[in-house]
C-alpha positions in Angstrom: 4.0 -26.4 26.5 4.9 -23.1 28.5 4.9 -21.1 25.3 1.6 -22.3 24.3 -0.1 -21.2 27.3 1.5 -17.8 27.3 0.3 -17.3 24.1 -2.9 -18.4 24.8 -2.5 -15.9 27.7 -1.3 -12.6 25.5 -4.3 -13.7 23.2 -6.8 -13.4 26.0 -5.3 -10.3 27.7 -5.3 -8.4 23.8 -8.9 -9.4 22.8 -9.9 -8.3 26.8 -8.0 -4.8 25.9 -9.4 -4.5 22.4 -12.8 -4.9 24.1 -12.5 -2.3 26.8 -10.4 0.2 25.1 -10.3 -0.5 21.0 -12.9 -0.2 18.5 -16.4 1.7 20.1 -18.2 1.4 16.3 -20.0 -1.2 17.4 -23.3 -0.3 18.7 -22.6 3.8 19.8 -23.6 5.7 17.2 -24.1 9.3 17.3 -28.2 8.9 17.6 -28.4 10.2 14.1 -28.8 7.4 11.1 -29.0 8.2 7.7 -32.0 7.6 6.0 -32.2 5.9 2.1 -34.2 8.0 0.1 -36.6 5.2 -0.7 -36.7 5.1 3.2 -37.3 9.1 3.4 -41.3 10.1 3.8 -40.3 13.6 3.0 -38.8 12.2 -0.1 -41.2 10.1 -1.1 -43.8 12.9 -0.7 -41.6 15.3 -2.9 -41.8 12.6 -5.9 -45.6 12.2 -5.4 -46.2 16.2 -5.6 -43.8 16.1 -8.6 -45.8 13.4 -10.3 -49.2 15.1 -9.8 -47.7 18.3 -11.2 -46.5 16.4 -14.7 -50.4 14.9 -14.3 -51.8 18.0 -14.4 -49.9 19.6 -17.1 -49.6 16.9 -19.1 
């Protein structure tokens, strides 16, 4: 019964360690996010000038 507490115990005190001092992906980016092109107004608006070009020389 000992043992399972102390496991239960080591458990806790790695996920507690993990938390404070592992992984800090989650949630802190760098501020910048990359955008999907279909997502991109500057993109979008460099198709739509591209399209009225072919319009008007087509």
């Amino acid at each position: 019964m000992i043992y399972i507490f102390a496991v239960i115990g080591v458990i806790t005190v790695a996920v507690l360690l993990w938390q404070a001092f592992g992984s800090n992906t989650q949630g802190r980016g760098s501020g910048s996010t990359t955008v999907a092109p279909d997502d991109d107004p500057e993109f979008l608006r460099s198709i739509g000038k591209r399209d009225d070009n072919r319009d008007e020389d087509g």
